[in-house]
C-alpha positions as a Markdown table, in Angstrom:
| # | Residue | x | y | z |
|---|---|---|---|---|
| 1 | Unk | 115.9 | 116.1 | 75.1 |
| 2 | Unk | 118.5 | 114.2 | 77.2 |
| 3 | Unk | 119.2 | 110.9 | 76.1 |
| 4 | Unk | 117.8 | 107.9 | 78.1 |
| 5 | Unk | 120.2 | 105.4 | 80.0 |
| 6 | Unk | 119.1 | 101.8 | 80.6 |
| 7 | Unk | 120.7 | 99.4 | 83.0 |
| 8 | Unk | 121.0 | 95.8 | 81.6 |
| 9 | Unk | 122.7 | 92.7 | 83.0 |
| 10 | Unk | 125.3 | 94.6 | 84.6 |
| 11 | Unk | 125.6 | 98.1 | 82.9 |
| 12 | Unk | 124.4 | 101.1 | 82.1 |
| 13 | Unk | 123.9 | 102.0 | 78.2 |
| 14 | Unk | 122.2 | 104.2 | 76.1 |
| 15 | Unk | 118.7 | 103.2 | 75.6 |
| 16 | Unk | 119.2 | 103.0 | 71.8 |
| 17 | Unk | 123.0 | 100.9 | 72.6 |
| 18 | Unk | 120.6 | 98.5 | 74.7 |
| 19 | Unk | 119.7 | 95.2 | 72.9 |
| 20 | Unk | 118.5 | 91.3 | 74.3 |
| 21 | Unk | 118.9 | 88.3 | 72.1 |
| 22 | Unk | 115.9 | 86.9 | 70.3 |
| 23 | Unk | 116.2 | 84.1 | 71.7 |
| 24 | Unk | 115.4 | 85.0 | 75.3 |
| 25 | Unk | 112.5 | 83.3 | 77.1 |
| 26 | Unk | 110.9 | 86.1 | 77.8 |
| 27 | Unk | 110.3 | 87.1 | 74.5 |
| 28 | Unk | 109.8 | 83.5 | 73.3 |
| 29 | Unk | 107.3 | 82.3 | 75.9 |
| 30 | Unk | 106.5 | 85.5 | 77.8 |
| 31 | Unk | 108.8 | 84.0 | 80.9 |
| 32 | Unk | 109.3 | 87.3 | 82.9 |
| 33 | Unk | 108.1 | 89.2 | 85.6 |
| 34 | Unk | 108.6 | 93.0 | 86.2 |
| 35 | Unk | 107.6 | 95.8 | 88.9 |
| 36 | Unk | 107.0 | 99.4 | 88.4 |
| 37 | Unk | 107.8 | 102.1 | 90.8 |
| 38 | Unk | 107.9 | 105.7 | 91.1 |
| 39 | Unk | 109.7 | 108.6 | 92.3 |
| 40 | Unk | 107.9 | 111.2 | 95.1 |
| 41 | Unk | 110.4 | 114.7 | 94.7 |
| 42 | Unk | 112.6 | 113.1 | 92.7 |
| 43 | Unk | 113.1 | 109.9 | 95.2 |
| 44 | Unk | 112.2 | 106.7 | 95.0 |
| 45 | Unk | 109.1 | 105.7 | 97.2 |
| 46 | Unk | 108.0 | 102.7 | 98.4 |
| 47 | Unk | 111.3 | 100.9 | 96.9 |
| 48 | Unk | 111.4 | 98.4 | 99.7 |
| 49 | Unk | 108.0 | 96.8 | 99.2 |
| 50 | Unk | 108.4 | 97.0 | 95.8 |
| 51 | Unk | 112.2 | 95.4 | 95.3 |
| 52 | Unk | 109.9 | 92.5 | 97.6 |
| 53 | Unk | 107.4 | 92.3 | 95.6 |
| 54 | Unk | 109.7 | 91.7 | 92.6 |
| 55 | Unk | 111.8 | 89.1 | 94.5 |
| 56 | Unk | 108.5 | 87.0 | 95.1 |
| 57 | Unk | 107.1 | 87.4 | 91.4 |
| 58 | Unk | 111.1 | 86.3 | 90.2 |
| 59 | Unk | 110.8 | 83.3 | 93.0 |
| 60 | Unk | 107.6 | 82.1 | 92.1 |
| 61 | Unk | 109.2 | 81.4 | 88.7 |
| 62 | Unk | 111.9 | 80.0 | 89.9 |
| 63 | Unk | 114.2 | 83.2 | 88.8 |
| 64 | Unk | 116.7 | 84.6 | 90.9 |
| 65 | Unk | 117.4 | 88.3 | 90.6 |
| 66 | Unk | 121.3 | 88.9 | 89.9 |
| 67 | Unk | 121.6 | 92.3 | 91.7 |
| 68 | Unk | 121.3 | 93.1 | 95.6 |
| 69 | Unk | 118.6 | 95.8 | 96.8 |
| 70 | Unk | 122.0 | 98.3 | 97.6 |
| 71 | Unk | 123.0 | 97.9 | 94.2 |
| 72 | Unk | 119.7 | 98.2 | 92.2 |
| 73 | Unk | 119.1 | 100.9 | 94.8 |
| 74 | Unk | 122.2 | 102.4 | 93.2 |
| 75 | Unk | 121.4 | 102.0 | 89.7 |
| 76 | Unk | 118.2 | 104.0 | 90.0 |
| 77 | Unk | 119.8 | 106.6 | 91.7 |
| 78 | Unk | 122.3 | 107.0 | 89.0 |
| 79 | Unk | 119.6 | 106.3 | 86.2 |
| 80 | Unk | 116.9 | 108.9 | 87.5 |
| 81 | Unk | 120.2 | 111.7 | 87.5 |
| 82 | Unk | 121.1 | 110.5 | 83.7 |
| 83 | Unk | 117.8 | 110.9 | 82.6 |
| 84 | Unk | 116.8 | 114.2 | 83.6 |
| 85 | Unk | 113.4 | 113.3 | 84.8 |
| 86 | Unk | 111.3 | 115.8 | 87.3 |
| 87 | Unk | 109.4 | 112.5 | 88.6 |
| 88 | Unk | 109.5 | 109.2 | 86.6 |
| 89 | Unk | 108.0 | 105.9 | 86.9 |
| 90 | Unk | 110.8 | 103.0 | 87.3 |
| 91 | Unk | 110.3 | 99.8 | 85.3 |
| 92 | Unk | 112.3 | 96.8 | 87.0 |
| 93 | Unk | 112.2 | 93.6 | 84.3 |
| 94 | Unk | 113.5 | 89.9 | 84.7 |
| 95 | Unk | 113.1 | 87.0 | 82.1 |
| 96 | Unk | 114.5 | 83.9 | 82.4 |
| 97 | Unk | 117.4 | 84.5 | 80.0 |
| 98 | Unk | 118.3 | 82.9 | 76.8 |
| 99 | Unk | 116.6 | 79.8 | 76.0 |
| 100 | Unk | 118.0 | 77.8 | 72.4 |
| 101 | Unk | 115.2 | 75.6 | 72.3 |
| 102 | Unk | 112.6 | 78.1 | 73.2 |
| 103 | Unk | 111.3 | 75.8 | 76.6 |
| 104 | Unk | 114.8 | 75.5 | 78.6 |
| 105 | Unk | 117.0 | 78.2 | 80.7 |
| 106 | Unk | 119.5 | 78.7 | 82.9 |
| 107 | Unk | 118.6 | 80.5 | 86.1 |
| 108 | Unk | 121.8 | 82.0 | 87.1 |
| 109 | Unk | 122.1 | 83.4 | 84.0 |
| 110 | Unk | 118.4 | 86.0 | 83.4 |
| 111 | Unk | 117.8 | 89.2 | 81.5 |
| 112 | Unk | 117.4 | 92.0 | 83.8 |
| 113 | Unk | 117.2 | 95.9 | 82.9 |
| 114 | Unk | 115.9 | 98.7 | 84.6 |
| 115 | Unk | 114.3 | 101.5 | 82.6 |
| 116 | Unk | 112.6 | 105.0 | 83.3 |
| 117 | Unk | 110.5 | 107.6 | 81.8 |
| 118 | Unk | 108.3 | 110.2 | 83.2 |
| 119 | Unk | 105.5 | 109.7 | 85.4 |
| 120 | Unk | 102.6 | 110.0 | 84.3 |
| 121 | Unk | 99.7 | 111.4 | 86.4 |
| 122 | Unk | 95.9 | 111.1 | 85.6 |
| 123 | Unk | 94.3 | 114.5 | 85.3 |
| 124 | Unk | 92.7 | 115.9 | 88.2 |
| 125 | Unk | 88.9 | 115.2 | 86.7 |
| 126 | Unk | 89.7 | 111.6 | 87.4 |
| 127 | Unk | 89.8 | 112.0 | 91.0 |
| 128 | Unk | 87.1 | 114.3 | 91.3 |
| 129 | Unk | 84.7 | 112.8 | 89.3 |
| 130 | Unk | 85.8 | 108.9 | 89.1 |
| 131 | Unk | 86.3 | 106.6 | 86.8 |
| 132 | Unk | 84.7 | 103.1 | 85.5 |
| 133 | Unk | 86.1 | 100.0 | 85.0 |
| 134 | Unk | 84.7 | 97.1 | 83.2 |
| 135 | Unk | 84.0 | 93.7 | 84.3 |
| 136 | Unk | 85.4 | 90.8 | 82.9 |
| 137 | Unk | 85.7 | 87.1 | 83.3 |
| 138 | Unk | 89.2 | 86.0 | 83.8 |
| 139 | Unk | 91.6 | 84.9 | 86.5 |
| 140 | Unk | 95.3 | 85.7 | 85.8 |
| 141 | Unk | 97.3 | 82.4 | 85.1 |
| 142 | Unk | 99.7 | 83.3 | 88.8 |
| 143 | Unk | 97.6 | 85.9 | 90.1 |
| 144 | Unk | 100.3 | 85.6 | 93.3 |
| 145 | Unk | 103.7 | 87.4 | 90.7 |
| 146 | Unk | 103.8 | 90.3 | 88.7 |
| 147 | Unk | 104.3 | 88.5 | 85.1 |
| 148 | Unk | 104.7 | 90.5 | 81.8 |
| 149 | Unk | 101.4 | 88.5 | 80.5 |
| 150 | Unk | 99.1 | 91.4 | 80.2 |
| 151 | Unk | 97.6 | 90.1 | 77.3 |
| 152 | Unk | 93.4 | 90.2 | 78.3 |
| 153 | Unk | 93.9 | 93.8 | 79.2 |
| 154 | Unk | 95.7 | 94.8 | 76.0 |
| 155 | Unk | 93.5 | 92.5 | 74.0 |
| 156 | Unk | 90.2 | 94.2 | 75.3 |
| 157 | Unk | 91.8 | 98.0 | 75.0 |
| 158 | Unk | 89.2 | 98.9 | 72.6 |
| 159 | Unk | 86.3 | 97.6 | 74.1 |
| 160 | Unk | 87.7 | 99.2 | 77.4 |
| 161 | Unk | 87.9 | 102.7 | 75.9 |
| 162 | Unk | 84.4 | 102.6 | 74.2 |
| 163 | Unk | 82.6 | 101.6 | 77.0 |
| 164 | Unk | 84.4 | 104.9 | 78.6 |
| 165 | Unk | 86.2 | 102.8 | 81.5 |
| 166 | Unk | 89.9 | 103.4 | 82.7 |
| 167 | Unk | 90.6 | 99.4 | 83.5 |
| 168 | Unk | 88.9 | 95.7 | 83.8 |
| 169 | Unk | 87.5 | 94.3 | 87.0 |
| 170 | Unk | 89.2 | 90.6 | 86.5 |
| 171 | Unk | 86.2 | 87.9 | 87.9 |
| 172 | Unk | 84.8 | 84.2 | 88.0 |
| 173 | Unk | 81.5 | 84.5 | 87.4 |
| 174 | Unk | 81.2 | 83.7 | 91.8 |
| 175 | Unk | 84.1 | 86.2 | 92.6 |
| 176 | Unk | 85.4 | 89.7 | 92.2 |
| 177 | Unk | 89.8 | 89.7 | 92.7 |
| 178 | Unk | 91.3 | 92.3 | 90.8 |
| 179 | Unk | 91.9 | 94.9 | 87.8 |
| 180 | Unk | 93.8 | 94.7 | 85.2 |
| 181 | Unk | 96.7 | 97.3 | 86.5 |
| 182 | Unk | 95.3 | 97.8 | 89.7 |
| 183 | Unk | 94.6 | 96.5 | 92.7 |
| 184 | Unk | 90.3 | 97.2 | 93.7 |
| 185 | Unk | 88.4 | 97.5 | 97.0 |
| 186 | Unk | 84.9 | 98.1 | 97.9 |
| 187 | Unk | 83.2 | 99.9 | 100.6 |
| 188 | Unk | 79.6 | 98.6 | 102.3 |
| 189 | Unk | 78.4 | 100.2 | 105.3 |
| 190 | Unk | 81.7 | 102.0 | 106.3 |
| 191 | Unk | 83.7 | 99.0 | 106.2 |
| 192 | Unk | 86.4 | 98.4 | 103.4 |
| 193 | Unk | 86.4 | 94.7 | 101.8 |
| 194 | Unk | 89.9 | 93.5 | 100.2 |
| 195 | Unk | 90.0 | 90.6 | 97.9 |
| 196 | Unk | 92.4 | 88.2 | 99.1 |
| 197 | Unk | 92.2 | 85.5 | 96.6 |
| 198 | Unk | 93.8 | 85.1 | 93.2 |
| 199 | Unk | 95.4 | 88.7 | 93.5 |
| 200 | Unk | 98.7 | 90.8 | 93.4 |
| 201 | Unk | 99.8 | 92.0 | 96.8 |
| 202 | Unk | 99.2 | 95.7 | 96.1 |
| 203 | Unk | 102.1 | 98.0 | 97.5 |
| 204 | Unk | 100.5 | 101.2 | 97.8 |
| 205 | Unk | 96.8 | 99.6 | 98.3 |
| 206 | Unk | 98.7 | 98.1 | 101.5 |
| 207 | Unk | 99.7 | 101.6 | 102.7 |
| 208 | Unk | 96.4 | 102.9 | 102.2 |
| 209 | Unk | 94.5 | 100.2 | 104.2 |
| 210 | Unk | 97.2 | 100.7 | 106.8 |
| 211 | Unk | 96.4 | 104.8 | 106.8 |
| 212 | Unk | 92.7 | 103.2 | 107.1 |
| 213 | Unk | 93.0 | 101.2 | 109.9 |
| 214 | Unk | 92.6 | 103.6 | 112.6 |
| 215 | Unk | 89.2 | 104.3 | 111.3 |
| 216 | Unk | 88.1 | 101.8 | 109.6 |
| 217 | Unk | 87.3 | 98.2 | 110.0 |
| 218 | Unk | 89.4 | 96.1 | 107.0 |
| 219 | Unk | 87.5 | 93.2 | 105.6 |
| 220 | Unk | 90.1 | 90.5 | 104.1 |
| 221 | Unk | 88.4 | 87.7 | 102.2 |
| 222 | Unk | 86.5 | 86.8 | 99.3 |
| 223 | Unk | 84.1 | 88.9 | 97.8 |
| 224 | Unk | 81.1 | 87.6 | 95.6 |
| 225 | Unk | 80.6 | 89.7 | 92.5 |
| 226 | Unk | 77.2 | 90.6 | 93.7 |
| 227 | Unk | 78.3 | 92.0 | 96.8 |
| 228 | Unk | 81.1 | 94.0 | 95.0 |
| 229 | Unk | 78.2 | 95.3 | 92.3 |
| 230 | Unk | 76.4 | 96.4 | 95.1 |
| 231 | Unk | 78.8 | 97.9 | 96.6 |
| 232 | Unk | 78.4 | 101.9 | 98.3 |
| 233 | Unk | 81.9 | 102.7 | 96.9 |
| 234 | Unk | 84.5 | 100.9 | 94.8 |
| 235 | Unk | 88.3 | 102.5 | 94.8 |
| 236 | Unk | 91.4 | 101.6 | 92.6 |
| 237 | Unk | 94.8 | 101.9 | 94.2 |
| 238 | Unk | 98.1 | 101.7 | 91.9 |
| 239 | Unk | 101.2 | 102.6 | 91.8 |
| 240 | Unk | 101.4 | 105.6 | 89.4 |
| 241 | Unk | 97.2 | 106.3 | 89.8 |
| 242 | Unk | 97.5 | 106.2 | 93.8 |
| 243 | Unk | 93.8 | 105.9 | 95.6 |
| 244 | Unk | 90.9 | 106.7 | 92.2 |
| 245 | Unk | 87.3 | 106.2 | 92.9 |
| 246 | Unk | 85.6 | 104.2 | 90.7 |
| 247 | Unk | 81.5 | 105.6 | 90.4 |
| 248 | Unk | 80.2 | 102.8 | 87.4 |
| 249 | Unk | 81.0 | 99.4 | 86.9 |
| 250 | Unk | 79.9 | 98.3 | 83.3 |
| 251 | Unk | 76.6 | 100.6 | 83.0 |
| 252 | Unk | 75.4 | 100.2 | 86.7 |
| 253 | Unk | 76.3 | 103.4 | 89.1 |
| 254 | Unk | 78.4 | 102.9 | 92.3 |
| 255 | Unk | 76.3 | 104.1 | 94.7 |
| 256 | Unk | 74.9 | 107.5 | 94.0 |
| 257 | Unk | 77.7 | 107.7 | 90.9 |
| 258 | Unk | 79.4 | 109.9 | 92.7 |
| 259 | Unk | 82.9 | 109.4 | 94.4 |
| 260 | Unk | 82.3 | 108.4 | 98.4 |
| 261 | Unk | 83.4 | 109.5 | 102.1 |
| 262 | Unk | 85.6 | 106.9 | 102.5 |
| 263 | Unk | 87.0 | 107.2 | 99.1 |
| 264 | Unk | 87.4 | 110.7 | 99.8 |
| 265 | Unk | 88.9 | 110.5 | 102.8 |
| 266 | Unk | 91.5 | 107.9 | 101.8 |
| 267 | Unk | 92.8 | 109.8 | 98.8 |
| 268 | Unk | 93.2 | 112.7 | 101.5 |
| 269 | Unk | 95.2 | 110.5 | 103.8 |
| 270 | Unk | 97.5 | 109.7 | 100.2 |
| 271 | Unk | 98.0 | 113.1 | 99.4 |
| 272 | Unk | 99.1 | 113.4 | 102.7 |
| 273 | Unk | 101.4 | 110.7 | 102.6 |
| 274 | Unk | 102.9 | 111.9 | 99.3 |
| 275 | Unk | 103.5 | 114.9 | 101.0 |
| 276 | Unk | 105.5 | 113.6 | 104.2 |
| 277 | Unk | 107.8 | 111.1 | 101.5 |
C-alpha cells in the first residue's frame, strides 16, 4: 500500500511524520472547523463552494485560513498523486492553534492539515431501496460553520444502527433543520421544501436544487416537524452520499415506503452531473 502524505501548516509529511501539539485548542476545547470534499475521475469537484464554505465556518470563529485557494488547490493536487487514490474524499481541518491556558489563541498562528483517503460510496441497495434516519431533538450549537463537534451523532451511533437508520434528523420539537452529516429536504405535492433555519449551507444539496429548478418549484423556509413527517418524499444530499432517499423516519413510512418521482428524478439529474464533471 502506498504510504499516505498529509499537508500540515505549511508542508507535506508522511502521515505517520505528522504530529499537533497537545495543547492545541482544537483538541482542548474542540475549537475547529473542517470541510470534506471529493474527487469525480480523479479531480476535485465542487472545490470552489467548498474552499467557501470552509472560509465562512473558519470566519464565524474568528479563524483565518493561512493558505490561498491556488495554493490549497495545489496541495490536493499534489496530495491525491502521492497517495495513489482512484477517487478519495478530501478532509480540509482548521483549529485555532495552540492555546497554553486551554481558553486563549492566536489567530494568525492555527493548525491546518489537509488529509485524504478513499472515497467511500454507499452500496447501490441504498439508492434503490432508501434509507431511514432517526429523529432527534437537538440544534447544533453554530448550525451556520462546519465545526468538528459531532458529538450527538457519535454519541447516539448505537441507537442509530439498531433502529436500522443511516443518520439523525436534528429538530426542536416545532422544527425539522438538518441531519447529522447531511443536509435533508422533503417533497409535498411536487414541490421541494428546504430548511433554511439553523442549518449548514449544503454544497451539493445547492447543486441539486439548482438542477431542480427548471422543474420544480423550491420552497425555502421553515418546516414544522409535522409537515416534514408527513411528507410524500424526504431525500438526503451529502457530499460523499450525493442525492439518497429516505422511505422511514423513526418507524413511520415516507409515503408509500418506497423511494419517490422526484427523488428519482433528482438522483438522475446527479448521476448526470457526475458524469459531465
Amino acid at each position: 500500500m502506498t504510504k499516505q502524505h498529509i499537508y500540515l501548516n505549511g508542508r507535506i509529511l508522511l502521515q505517520e511524520d505528522a504530529a499537533i501539539s497537545p495543547l492545541d485548542i482544537g483538541l482542548l476545547r474542540g475549537y475547529a472547523v473542517f470541510d470534506l470534499l471529493r474527487t469525480v475521475n480523479g479531480r476535485p469537484f465542487l472545490l470552489a463552494e467548498h474552499l467557501q464554505r470552509l472560509r465562512s465556518s473558519a470566519d464565524k470563529l474568528g479563524l483565518a485560513v493561512s493558505a490561498s485557494d491556488d495554493e490549497i488547490a495545489a496541495v490536493i493536487d499534489e496530495l491525491l498523486e502521492l497517495n495513489g487514490h482512484e477517487e478519495a474524499a478530501v478532509r480540509l481541518v482548521l483549529t485555532g492553534g495552540v492555546s497554553p491556558d486551554g481558553l486563549s489563541f492566536d489567530p494568525a498562528t492555527p493548525t491546518f492539515f489537509i488529509l485524504t483517503h478513499e472515497l467511500h460510496i454507499p452500496p447501490a441497495s441504498l439508492y434503490e431501496n432508501g434509507g431511514a434516519l432517526l429523529t432527534e431533538k437537538h440544534k447544533r450549537e453554530l448550525p451556520g460553520a462546519k465545526t468538528t463537534g459531532y458529538l450527538t451523532m457519535l454519541l447516539n451511533r448505537d441507537k442509530t444502527a439498531e433502529a436500522g437508520a443511516m443518520d439523525l434528523l436534528y429538530h426542536d420539537g416545532e422544527h425539522v433543520f438538518e441531519a447529522a452529516s447531511a443536509s435533508v429536504y422533503f417533497v409535498r405535492d411536487g414541490r421541494i421544501y428546504a430548511p433554511a433555519d439553523c442549518v449548514l449551507w449544503g454544497t451539493v444539496g445547492s447543486l441539486v436544487l439548482e438542477l431542480a429548478a427548471d422543474e420544480y418549484e423550491v420552497v425555502v423556509g421553515e418546516i414544522a416537524l409535522a409537515d416534514a413527517l408527513a411528507a410524500d418524499e424526504v431525500f438526503l444530499t451529502s457530499t460523499t452520499r450525493g442525492v439518497v432517499p429516505i422511505v422511514r423516519l423513526d418507524d413511520a413510512p415516507v409515503g408509500d415506503g418506497q423511494p419517490g418521482p422526484v427523488t428519482r428524478d433528482l438522483m438522475a439529474r446527479w448521476s448526470d452531473a457526475l458524469a459531465r464533471a
